[in-house]
N, C-alpha and C positions, 0 to 999 in steps of 0.2 A: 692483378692482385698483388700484395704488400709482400714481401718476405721479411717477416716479421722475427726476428733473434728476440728470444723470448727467454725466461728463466722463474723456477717456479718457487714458489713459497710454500712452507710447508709448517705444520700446527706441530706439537709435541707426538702427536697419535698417528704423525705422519701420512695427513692429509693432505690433497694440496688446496689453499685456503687462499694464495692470491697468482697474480704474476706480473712477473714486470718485468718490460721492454724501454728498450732506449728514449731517451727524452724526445732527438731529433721522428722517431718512427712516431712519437705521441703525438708531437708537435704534427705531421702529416695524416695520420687519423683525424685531427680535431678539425685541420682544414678541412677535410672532404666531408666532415657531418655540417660543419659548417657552410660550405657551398652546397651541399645536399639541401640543409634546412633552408638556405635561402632561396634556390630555386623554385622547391615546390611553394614558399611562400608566394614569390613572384607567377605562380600557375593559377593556384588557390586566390589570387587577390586583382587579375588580369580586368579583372571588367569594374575592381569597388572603386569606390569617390576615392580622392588623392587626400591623405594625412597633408599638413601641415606644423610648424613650427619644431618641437624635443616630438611630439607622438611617433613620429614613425620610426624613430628610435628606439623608442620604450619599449614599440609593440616588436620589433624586431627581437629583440634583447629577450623577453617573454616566450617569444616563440621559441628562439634558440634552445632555451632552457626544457622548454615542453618537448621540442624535437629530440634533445637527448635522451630524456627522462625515457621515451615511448623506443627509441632503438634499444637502450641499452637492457627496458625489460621485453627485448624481442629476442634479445640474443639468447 
């Protein structure tokens, strides 16, 4: 697991509203949801017919996006 140096944000009523961690520690999150979300693509797609030409881009790119969307309202 990450050791993550973190620092917190806080709203006028002294909530805490965000946080933020170093570029480089982001930079290492994004890869690991990123190799995360390609993995299981490559699990989930082991047996379909082979994309051809920009598709298996597109579709890649699409998933990434969904992959995040569904970790980020897990946490």
């Amino acid at each position: 697991m990450l050791d993550i140096p973190k620092q917190y944000v806080f709203d006028e009523q002294h909530r805490p509203v965000a946080v933020q961690i170093p570029i480089a520690i982001y930079n290492q999150i994004k890869e690991i949801l990123e190799n995360f979300g390609l993995a299981k693509l490559m699990q989930e797609v082991e047996d379909d017919d082979l994309l051809s030409g920009d598709a298996p881009y597109s579709y890649y790119q699409s998933l990434k996006l969904q992959t995040f969307v569904k970790i980020r309202h897990s946490i």
